[in-house]
Structures are given as structure tokens and as C-alpha cells.
C-alpha positions as CSV (number, residue, x, y, z in Angstrom):
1,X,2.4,-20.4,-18.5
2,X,3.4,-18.6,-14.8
3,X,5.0,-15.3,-15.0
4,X,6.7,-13.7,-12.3
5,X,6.4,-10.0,-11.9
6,X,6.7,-7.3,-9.4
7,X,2.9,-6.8,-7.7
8,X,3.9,-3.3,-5.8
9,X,5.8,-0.1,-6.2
10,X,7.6,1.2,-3.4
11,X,7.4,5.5,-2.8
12,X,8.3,7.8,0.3
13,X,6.1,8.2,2.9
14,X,7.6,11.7,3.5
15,X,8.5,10.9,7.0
16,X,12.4,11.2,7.8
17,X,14.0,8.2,9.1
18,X,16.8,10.5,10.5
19,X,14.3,12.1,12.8
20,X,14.2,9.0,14.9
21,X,18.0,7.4,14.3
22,X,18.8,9.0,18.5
23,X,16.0,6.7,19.6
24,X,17.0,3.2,17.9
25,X,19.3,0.5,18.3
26,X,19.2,-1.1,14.8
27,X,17.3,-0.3,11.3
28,X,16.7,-3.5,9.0
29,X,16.5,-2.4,5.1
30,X,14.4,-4.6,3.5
31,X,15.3,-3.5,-0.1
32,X,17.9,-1.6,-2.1
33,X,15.1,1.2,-2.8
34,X,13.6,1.4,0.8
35,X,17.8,2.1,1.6
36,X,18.1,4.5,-1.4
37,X,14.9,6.2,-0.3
38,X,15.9,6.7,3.8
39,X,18.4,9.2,3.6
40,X,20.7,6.9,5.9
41,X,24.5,8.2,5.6
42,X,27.6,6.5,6.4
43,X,27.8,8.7,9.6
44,X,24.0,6.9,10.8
45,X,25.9,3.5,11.8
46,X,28.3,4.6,13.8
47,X,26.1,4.3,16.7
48,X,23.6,2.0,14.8
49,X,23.4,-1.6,13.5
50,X,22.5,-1.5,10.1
51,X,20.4,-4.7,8.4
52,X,20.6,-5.8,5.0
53,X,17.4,-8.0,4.3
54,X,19.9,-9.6,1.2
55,X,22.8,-9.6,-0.6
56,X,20.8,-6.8,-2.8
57,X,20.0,-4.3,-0.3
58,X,23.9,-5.2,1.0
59,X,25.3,-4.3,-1.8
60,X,23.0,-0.6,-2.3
61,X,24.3,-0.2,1.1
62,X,28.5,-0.3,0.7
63,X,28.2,1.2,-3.1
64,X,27.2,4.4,-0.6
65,X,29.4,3.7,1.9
66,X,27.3,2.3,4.7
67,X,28.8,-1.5,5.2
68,X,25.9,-3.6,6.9
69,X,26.9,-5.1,10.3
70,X,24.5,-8.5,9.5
71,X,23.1,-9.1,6.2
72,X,20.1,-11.6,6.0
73,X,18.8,-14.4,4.0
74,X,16.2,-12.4,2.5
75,X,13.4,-12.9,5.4
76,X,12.7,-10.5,8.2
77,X,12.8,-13.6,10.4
78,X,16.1,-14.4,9.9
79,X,17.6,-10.7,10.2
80,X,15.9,-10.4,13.5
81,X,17.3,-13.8,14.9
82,X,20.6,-12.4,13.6
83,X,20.1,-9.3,16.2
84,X,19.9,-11.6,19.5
């Protein structure tokens, strides 16, 4: 029998991604949680491109008002590759 589980919990770091939004281009979101968690407002992507890892994370995103400019596949790889 395989069962498929979750292996890891995801908690704040305490650090402030809005402390660092004037210094970036882009911010992927690699979950719904990791979004939930930021603090990133619908006012942060005006001047950013914002990343959904998934269709997931996409749709944590717009239920708080922030519409993704590229969501991915689900890999890192493929969200980068999106940004060239």
C-alpha cells in the first residue's frame, strides 16, 4: 500500500517581504500558504510581476485581489522560463 501525504509544514520566517518589494522585479509564490503568509497586497503588483507556481497558488492570489501576470505548471523551472 503507498500513501501520499504532506512531509512538511510551512510557518513565517518573520521577515517582511514588503521590506524588499522597491528592490525586485518579480516574486514567484510557490504555494497558496507561502502567498497567504507574505502580506503581498493588490497595490504590490503594480510595479511587480507576480508568479503563481499553479493554478492553486493562482487562485489564493485573485480570491485577494492580486491577478498573477504568469501562472506556472507547478515547477520553479517552468515559472522562471515564463519570466525571459
Amino acid at each position: 500500500m503507498i500513501i501520499e501525504a504532506p512531509v512538511y509544514r510551512l510557518e513565517s520566517a518573520g521577515n517582511s517581504i514588503l521590506e524588499v518589494l522597491d528592490d525586485v522585479d518579480a516574486v514567484i509564490f510557490t504555494s497558496a500558504k507561502s502567498f497567504e503568509l507574505s502580506g503581498f497586497r493588490p497595490q504590490d503588483a503594480k510595479n511587480i510581476r507576480s508568479i503563481a507556481i499553479g493554478q492553486k497558488t493562482a487562485d489564493a492570489m485573485q480570491k485577494s485581489g492580486v491577478h498573477p501576470d504568469i501562472i506556472g505548471n507547478g515547477t520553479l523551472e517552468d515559472c522562471l522560463s515564463s519570466l525571459s
